[in-house]
N, C-alpha and C positions, 0 to 999 in steps of 0.2 A: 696821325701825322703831326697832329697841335704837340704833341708831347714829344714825341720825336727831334723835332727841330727845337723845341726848348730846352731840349736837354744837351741837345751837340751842336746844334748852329753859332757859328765865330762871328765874332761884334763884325757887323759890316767896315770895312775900309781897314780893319785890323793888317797890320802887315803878318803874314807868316811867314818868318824866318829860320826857327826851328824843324830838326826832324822829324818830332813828335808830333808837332802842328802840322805840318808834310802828311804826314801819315795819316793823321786824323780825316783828314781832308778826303783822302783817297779813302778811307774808311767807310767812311760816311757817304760819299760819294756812292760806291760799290753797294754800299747799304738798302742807301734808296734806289738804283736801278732795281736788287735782287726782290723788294718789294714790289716796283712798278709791275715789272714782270708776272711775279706772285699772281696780283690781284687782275691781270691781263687770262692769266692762266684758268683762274678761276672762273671767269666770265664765256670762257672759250668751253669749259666743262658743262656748268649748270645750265640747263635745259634754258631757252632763250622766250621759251613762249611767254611769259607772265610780261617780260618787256615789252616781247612785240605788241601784248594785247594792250597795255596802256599806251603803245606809241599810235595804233590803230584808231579806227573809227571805232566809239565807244555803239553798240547798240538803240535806236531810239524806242525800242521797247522791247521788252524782255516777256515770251511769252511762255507760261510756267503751266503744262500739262498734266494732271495727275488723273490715273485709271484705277478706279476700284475693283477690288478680286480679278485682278488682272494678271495672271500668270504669264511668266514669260515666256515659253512655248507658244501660245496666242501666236507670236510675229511669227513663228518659223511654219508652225501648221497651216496658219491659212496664207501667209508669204503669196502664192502664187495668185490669190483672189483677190487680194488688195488693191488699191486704186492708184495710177501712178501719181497721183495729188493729193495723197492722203500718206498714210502709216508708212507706204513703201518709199514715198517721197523723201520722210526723215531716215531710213534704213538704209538709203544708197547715199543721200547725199550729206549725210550728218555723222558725227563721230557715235559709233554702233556701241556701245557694251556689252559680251554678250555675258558678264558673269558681275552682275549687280547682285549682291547680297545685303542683307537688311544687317545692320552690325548688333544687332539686340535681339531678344528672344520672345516678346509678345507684340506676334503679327499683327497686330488689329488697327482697324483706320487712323483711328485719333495719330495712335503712336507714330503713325506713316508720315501724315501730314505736317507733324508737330518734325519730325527729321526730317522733312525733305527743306523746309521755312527757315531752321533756326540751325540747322548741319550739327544737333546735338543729340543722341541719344537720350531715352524717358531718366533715366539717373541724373540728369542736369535739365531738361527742359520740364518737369513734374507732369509731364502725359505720359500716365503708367497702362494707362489702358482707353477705352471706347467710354467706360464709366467705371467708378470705383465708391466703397462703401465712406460717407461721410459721418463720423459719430454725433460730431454736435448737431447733423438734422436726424442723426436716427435713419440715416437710407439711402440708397444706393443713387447716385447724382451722375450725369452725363459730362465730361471734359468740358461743356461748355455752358453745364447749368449755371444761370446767375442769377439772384434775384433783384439784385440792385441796378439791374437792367431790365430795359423792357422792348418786348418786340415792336419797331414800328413796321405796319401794314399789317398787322396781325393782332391775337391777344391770343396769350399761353403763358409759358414759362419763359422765363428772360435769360437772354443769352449773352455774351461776350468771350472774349480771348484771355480773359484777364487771368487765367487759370497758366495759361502759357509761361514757362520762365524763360525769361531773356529776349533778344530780340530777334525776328525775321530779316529777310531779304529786303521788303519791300518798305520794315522799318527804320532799316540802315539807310533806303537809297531816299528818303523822307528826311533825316538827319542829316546824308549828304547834300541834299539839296536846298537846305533850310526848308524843307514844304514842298517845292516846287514841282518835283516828280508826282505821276498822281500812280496810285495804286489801287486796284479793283480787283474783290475776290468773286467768285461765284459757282455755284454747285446746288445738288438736289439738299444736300442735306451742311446744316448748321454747322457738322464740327469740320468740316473740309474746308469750307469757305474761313472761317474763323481759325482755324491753323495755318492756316495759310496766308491769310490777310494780317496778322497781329495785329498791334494796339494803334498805329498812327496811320493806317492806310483811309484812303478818303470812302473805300464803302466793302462792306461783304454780303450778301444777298445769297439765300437760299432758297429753296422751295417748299411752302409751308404747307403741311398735307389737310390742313381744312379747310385751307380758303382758296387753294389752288393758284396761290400769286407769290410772288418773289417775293420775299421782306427782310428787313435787317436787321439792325441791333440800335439800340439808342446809344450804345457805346460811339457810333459814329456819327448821326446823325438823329435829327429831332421828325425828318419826313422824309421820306422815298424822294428820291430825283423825279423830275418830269417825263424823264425816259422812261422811267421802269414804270412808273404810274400807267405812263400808252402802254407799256408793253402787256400789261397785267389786264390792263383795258379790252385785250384781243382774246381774254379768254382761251389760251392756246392751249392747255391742257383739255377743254371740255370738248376741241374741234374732231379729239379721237375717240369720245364716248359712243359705244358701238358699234367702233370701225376696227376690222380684223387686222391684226400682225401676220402677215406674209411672209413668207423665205425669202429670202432676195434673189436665191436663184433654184432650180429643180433639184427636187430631192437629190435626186441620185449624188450630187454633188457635192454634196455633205459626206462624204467618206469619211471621214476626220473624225468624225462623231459617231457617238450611239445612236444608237434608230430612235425615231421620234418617240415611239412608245414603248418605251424604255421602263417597266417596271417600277423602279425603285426612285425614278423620280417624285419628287414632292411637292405637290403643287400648291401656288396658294389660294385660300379661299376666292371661289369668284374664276380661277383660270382652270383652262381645259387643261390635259397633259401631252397633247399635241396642235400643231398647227393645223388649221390659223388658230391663235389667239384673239379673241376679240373680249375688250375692254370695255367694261360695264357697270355702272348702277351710279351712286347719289353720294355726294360728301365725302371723307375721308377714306371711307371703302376703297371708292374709284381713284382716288389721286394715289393712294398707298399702290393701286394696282397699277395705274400708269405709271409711277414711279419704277418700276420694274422692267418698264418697254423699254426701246433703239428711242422713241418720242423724244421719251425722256431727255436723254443724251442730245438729241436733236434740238431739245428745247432751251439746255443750257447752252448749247454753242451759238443758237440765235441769240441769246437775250447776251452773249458774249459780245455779239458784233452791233449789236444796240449800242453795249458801252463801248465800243471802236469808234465806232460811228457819232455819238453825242458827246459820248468825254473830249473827243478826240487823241484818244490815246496813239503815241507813237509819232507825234504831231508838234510836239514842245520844243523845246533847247533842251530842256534836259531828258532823260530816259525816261520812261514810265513802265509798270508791270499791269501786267493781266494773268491772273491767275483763274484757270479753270479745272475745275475738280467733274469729273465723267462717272457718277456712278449708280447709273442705274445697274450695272452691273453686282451690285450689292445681295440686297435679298434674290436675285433674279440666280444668280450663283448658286448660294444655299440651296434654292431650293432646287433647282435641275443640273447644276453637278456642271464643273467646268468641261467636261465631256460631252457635252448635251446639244444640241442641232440648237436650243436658245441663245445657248452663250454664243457659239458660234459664228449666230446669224446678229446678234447684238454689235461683235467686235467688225462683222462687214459695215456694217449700217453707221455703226460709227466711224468707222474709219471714212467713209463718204462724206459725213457732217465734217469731218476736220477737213477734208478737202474743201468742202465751202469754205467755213474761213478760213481756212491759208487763201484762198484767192481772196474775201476781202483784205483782208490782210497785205498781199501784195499790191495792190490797187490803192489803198489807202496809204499806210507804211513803205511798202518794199520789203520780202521777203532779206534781201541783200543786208537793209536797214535792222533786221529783227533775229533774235536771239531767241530760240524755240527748244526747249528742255521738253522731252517727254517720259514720265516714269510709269511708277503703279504706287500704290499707299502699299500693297501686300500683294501675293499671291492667293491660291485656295486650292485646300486638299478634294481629291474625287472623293464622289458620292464612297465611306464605305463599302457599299454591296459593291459598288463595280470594283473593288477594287479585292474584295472577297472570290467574286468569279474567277479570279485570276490569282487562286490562292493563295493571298497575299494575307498577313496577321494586321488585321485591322477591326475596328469596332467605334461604338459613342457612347462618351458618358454622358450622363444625364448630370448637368447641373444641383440640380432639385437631389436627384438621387446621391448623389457623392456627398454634397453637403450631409444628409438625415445618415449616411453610414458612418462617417468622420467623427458624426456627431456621438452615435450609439457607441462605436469604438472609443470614445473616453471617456463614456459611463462607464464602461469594463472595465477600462485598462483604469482610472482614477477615483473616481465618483459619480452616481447620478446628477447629474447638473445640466443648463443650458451654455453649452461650452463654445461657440460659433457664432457671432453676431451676425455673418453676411459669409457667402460665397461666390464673386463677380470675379471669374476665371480672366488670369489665374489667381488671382488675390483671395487667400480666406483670412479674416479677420476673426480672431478668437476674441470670447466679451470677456472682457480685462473684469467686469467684476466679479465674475466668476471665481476670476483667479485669486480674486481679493480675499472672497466669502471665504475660500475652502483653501487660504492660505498655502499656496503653492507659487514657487516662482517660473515667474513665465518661460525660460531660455529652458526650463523643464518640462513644462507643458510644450513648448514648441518641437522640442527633441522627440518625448512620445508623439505627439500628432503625425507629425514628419516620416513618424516610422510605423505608424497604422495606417497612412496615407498612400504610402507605397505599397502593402498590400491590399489595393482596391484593383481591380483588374482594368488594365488600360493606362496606368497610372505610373511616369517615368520620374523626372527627374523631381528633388523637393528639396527647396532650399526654407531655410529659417530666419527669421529675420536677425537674430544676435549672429550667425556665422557671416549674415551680409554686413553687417554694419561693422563687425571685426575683422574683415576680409580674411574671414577662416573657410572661403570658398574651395573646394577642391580644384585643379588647374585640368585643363586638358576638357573635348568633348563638347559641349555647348556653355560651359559654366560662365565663359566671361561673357557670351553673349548676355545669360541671364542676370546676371549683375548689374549689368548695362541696363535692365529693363527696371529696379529697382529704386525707388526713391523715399526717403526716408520717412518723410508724415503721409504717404499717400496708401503705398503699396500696404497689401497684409503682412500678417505677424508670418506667413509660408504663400510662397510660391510653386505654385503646381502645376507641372508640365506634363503633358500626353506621351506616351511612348509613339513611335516613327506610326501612322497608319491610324491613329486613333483621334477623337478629336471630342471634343468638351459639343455637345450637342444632343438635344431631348429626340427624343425618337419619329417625333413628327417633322423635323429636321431634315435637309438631304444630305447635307454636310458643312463647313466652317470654314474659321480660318482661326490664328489665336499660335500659333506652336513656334518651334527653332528651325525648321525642318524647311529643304528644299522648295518643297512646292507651294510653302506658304512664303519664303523668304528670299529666293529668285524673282527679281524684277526686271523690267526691261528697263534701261538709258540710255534714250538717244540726244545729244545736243546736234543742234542744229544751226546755221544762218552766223551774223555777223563774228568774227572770232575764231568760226570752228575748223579747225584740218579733217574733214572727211577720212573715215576708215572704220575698221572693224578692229577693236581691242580687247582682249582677252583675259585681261589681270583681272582682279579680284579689287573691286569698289562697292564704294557703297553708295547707297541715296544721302548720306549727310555728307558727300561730297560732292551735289550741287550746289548748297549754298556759297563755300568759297570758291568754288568755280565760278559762279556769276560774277559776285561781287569782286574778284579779282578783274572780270574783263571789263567792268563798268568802271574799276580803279577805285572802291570804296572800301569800306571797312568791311570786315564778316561780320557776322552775327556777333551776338559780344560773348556766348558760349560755346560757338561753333569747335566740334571735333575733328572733324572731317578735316581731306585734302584737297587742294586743288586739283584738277585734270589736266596738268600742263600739258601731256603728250596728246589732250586736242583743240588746245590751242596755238593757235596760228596763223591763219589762214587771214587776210585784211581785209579780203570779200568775200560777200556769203556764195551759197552755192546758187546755179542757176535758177530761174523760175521754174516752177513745174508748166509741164506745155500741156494748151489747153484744146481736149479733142475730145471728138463724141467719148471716147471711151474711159478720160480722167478728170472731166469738167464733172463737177459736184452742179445737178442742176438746182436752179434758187429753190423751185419749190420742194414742201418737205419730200425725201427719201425713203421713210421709212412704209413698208406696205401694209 
């Protein structure tokens, strides 16, 4: 409009005496109505929620759920067993997604986490996988191996985010607040809580499987808070050392599932292959095995409401986040198959834990006050065999095995050599000196590999790394997913993908997760509480379109690599949904849950 008027605005007090000046007038005049109008128009078209949600009460805490091998079916098969203060709670009263798809092609945690934090696919956030091979140490490194850090409350391998490219949620609303927001991660395991938490949050805390206490990173802190310290104090994992996992309710009522003694389950060392499970023995054994329990989960949403409670999170002027990652569901998955009376009874048990704190939460906060995202990092494919009963073309490869035939395969097809430095699915990394010695260029070696690769039985799509980095990708099918999952010094020299039914897993395995496919890349999204217009929506989103979703209702910046879009069509709404009401049959009692 500055330019507009500069260019046709008449000197004030000017006399207009002429026709031309007449006209101009009128011009100009007609001009800027047919503008006003325009930009009237506009605002009457474009979805109105992003304003209403800055004009609204901003959140005073943001609380960010994520479920590991958490399929979305989960919500619709047990739906009727659910607690009305828990899972069913965010289903009726929060904006439902029922077609969350993962926008990239390598299911696995890291990569979940690292999208749901920064709303950017492993192509721009460099979480290409769970772990991936590192030449300069010679070996295969975890998303959040660090050595220039060190555990505090622990000793091991040093951890950090710093592996993370770009910023999170909880680093943006850090920056928007010069500091003042506080942010707190927390989960069983390292990479969830540290993808989650990035580089400026005040703490990430996981559960360390030798010492059986919560600890963090020196990346944040030089000691453990006082809270965690009591919390670690109670000994809360050893309170279940040879006390049995119970069903939560009679058999019979598990229809939903495989019968308990179900064959082709996999149990792990130390567990029965039916209930009760009871949890047993000394050190890392037993924490790896409790790790695996409903406890589990039970344990992180306590030490959750420790940091409600002592941080006072939700409590400031400004917003603060809590980020809780769920995943005992992890190894517990693999080995009994998301079909399994475990997983099952895991997803009731948890669901009851989040009913407790949603009521501290409301008690403390205000449910009304708080902003409640729930997703999953991934899905997980069934056990193979069950999925063979049911005639279906399914099988596992064996890691170990794929790599020594890829490898034999280019003695044939090239020369005897050691051709392979590492295979951390889907990443193989061929040893560049190889290529050196026996003078071949690599986009040649990648070409044959690529196409000996594919006749390995089980073994679908295979990209190379010279066709990704040329964008000589073929279009159509999963391709751009798998581009997406790509990053340029991390990923291997190919990318190798399972056919529909098949899945990268050693035989002592029940099954995985890792593919492009349905049932590892259907997630559930529920938003919930301050913001949200309650409904059930059916479009096609993704999990990296949490992050601008948030940051849009708190009115901050995204992520500074964020892909994703916002969810205007669930926002809206200037108060949250009602409390859940509390009755013998939806009150989460304080003590633990799990039997």
């Amino acid at each position: 409009m500055a330019v507009i008027r500069h260019r046709f605005e008449l000197r004030q007090g000017a006399p207009v005496t002429t026709f031309s000046e007449v006209l101009s007038v009128h011009l100009l005049r007609a001009f800027l109505t047919l503008l006003v109008l325009i930009c009237l128009g506009i605002n009457s078209i474009c979805p109105p929620a992003l304003a209403q949600a800055s004009q609204s009460a901003r959140p005073k805490l943001v609380l960010l759920i994520v479920a590991d091998h958490f399929s979305y079916n989960y919500l619709s098969r047990y739906q009727d067993k659910l607690s009305s203060g828990g899972l069913r709670y965010l289903m009726e009263h929060g904006a439902n997604y029922t077609n969350c798809r993962l926008s990239y092609a390598t299911s696995q945690n890291a990569c979940g986490q690292a999208a749901i934090s920064t709303g950017a696919n492993p192509w721009l956030s460099g979480i290409v996988a769970d772990e991936w091979y590192v030449p300069k140490k010679n070996r295969v490194m975890s998303a959040t191996a660090d050595d220039t850090y060190h555990l505090v409350g622990a000793s091991g391998q040093g951890a950090s985010s710093m592996r993370l490219v770009g910023t999170t949620i909880g680093d943006q609303m850090k920056l928007a607040t010069n500091g003042r927001s506080k942010v707190v991660a927390c989960s069983l395991r390292d990479t969830s809580a540290l993808m989650l938490a990035g580089v400026l949050a005040n703490g990430a805390f996981w559960f360390d499987r030798t010492t059986g206490n919560f600890v963090t990173s020196s990346q944040y802190s030089v000691d453990l808070p006082a809270w965690a310290k009591a919390f670690n104090d109670q000994r809360y994992a050893d309170k279940y050392n040879g006390k049995p996992w119970q069903r939560s309710l009679p058999e019979t009522e598990y229809g939903a599932s495989t019968r308990d003694d179900y064959p082709y389950e996999k149990a792990e060392a130390g567990w029965s292959k039916t209930f009760p499970h009871t949890i047993s023995g000394q050190g890392e054994a037993f924490y790896n095995a409790f790790a695996m329990t409903p406890w589990a989960n039970q344990m992180t949403c306590d030490f959750a409401k420790e940091a409600i409670e002592k941080e006072f999170l939700g409590q400031h002027n400004e917003p603060d986040m809590l980020c809780l990652s769920l995943a005992a569901g992890d190894h517990l998955t693999q080995s009994f198959g998301p079909y399994s009376q475990e997983a099952e009874d895991l997803v009731l048990k948890m669901d009851q834990s989040l009913a407790s704190l949603f009521q501290l939460v409301d008690q403390r906060v205000g449910l009304n006050n708080t902003l409640i995202v729930f997703t999953a990092a991934h899905g997980t494919m069934p056990i193979p065999e069950f999925l063979k009963e049911r005639r279906m073309n399914t099988g596992k490869i064996d890691p170990k095995t794929f790599k020594t035939l890829l490898d034999s395969a280019l003695d044939s097809q090239i020369a005897p050599d050691d051709w392979i430095d590492e295979f951390s699915p889907p990443n193989v990394y061929l040893k560049l000196e190889t290529l050196e010695k026996q003078k071949v260029r690599q986009a040649d070696v990648e070409a044959v590999a690529a196409k000996l690769a594919k006749t390995i039985a089980g073994v679908g799509d295979v990209l190379c790394r010279h066709q990704l980095i040329l964008n000589q990708v073929q279009s159509g099918g999963n391709a751009e997913a798998q581009r997406r999952s790509y990053y340029w010094n991390r990923s291997g020299e190919l990318l190798i993908y399972p056919k529909p039914g098949y899945v990268f897993a050693s035989e002592t395995a029940g099954t995985g997760s890792g593919s492009p496919f349905a049932y590892d890349t259907q997630v559930p999204l529920i938003l919930c509480g301050t913001s949200i217009r309650a409904g059930r929506f059916t479009q096609t989103v993704s999990p990296i379109d949490i992050a601008p979703t948030v940051t849009s209702i708190l009115g901050i910046e995204a992520p500074s690599l964020c892909e994703g879009s916002g969810l205007s069509d669930a926002i809206g709404q200037v108060m949250g949904p009602p409390r859940p009401r509390t009755s013998a049959a939806s009150a989460a009692p304080a003590a633990p849950v799990a039997q």
